[in-house]
N, CA, C and O atoms as CSV, one atom per row, in Angstrom:
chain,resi,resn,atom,element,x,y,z
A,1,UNK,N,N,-5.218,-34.413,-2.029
A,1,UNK,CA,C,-5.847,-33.150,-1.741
A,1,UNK,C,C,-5.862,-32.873,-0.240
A,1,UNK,O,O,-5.913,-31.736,0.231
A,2,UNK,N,N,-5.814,-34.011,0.486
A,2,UNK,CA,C,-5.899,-33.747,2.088
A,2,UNK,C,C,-4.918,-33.001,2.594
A,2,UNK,O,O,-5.022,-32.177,3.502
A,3,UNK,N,N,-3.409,-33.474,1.649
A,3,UNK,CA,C,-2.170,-32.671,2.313
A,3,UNK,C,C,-1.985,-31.784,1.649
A,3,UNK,O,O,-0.775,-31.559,1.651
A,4,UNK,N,N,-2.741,-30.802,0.772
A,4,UNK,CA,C,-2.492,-29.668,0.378
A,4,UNK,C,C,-3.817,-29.198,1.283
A,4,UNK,O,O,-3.594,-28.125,1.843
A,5,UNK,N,N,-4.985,-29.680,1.526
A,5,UNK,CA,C,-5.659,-28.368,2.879
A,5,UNK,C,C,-4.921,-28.385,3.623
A,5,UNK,O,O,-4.739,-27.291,4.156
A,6,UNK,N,N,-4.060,-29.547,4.129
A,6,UNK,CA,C,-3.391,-29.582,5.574
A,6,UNK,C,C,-2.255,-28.238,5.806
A,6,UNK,O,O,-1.958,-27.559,6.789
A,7,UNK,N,N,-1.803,-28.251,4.347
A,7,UNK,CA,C,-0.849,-27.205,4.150
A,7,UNK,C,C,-1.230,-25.700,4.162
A,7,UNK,O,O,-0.440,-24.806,4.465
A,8,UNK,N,N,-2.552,-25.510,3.794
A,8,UNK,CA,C,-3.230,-23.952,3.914
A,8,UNK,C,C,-4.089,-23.905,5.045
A,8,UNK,O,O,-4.643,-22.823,5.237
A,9,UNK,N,N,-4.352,-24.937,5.926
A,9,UNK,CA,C,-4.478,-24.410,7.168
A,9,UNK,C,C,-3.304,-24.118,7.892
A,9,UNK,O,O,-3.094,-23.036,8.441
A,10,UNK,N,N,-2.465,-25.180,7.892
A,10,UNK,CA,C,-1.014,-24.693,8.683
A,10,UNK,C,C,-0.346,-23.002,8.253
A,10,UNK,O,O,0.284,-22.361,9.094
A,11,UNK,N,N,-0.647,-22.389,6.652
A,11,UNK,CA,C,0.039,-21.407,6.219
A,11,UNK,C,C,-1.295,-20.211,7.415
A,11,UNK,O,O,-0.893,-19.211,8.009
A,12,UNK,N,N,-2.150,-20.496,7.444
A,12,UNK,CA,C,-3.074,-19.561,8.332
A,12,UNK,C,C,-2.870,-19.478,9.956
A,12,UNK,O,O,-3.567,-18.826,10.733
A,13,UNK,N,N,-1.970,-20.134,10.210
A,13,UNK,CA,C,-1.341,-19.953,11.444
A,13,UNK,C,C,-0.819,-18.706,12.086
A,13,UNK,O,O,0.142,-18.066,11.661
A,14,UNK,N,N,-1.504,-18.421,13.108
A,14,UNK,CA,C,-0.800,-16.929,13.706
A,14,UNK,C,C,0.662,-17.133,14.200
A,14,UNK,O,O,1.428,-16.169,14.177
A,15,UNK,N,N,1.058,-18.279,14.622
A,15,UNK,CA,C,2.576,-18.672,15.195
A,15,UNK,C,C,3.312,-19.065,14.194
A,15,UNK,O,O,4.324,-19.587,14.659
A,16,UNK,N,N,3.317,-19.081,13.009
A,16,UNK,CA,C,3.671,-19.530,11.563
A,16,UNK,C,C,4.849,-18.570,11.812
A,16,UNK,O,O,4.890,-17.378,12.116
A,17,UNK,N,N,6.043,-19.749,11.515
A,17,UNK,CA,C,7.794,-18.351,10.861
A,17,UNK,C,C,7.854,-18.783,9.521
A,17,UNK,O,O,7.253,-19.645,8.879
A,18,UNK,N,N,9.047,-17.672,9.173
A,18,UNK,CA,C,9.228,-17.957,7.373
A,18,UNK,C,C,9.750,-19.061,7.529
A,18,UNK,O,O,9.148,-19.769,6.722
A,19,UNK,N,N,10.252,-19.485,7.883
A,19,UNK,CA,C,11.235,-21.070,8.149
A,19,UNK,C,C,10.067,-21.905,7.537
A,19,UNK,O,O,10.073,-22.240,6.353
A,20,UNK,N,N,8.924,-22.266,8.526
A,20,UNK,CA,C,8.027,-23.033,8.544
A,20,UNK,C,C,7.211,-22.875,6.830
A,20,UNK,O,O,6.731,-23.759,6.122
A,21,UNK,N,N,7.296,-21.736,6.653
A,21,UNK,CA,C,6.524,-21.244,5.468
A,21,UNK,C,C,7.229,-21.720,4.486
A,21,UNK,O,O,6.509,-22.182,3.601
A,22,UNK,N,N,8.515,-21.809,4.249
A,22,UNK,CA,C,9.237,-21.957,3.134
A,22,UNK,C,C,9.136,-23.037,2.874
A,22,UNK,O,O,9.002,-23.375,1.698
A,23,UNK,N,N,9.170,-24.015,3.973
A,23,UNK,CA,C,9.213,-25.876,4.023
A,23,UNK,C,C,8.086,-26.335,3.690
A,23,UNK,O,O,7.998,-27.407,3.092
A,24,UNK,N,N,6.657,-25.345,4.136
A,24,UNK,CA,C,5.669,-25.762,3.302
A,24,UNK,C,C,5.220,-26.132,1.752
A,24,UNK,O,O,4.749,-27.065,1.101
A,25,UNK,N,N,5.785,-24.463,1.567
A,25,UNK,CA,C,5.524,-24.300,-0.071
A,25,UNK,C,C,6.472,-25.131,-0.651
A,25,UNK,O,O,6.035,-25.746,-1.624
A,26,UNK,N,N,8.047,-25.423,-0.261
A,26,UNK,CA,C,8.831,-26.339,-0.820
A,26,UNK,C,C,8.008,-28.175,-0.964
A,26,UNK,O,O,8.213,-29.031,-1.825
A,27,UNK,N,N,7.239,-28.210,0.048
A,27,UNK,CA,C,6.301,-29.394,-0.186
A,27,UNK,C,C,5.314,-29.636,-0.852
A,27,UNK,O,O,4.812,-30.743,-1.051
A,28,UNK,N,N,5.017,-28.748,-1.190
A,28,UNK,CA,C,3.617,-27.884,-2.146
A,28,UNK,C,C,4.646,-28.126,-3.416
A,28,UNK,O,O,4.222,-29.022,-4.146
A,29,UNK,N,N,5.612,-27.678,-3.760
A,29,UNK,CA,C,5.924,-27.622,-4.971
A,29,UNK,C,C,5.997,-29.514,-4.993
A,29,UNK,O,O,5.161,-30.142,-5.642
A,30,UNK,N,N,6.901,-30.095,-4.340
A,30,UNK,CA,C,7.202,-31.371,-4.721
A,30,UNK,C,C,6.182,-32.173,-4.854
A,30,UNK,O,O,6.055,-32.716,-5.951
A,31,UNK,N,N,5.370,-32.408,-3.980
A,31,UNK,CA,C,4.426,-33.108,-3.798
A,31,UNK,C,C,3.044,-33.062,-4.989
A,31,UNK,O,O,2.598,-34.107,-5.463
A,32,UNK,N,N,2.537,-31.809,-5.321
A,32,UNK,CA,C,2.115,-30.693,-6.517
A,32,UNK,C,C,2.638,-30.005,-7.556
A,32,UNK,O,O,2.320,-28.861,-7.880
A,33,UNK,N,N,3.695,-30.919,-8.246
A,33,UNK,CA,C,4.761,-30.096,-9.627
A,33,UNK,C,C,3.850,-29.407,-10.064
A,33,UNK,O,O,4.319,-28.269,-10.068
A,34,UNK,N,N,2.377,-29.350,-10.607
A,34,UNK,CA,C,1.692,-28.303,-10.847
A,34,UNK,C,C,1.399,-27.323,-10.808
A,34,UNK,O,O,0.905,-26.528,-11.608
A,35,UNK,N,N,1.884,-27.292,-9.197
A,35,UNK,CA,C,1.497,-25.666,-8.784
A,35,UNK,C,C,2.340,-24.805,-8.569
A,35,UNK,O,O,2.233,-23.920,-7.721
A,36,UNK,N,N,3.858,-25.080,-9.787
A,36,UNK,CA,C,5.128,-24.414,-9.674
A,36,UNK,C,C,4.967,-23.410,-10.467
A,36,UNK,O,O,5.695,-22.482,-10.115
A,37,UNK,N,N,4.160,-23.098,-11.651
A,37,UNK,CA,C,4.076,-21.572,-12.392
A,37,UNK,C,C,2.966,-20.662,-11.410
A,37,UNK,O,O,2.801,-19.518,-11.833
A,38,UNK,N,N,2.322,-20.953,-10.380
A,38,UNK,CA,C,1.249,-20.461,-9.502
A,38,UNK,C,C,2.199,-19.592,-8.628
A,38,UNK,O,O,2.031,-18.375,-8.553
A,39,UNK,N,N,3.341,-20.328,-7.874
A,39,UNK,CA,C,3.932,-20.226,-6.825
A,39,UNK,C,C,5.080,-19.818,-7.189
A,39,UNK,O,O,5.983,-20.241,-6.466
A,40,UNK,N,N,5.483,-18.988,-8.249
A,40,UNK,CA,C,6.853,-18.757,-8.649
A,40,UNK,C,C,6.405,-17.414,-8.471
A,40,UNK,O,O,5.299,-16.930,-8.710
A,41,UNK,N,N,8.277,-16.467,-7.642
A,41,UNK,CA,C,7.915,-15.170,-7.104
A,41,UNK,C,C,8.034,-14.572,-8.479
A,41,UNK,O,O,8.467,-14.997,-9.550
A,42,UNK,N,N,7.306,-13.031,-7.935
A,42,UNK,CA,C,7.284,-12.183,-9.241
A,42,UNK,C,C,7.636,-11.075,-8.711
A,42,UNK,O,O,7.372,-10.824,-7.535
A,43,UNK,N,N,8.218,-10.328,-9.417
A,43,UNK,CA,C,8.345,-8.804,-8.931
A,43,UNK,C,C,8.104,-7.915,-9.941
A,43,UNK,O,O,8.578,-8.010,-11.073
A,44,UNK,N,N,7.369,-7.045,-9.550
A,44,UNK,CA,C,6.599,-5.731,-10.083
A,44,UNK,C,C,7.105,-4.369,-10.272
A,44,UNK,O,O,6.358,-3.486,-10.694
């Protein structure tokens, strides 16, 4: 659980690029297989 806050403070970053963002959530998925139907894009 520590390295998923670690990961949503880092996503609250004002100097944050998509680069950085993508490598997050790509760690979020691996690290958290759970939170892959949460984090899957949708379009409306």
């Amino acid at each position: 659980m520590k390295r998923f806050n670690s990961v949503t403070k880092k996503l609250q970053c004002d100097d944050i690029d998509l680069a950085d963002v993508c490598l997050l959530i790509d760690s979020v998925i691996t690290d958290y297989s759970s939170t892959l139907d949460q984090l899957k894009p949708t379009i409306s």
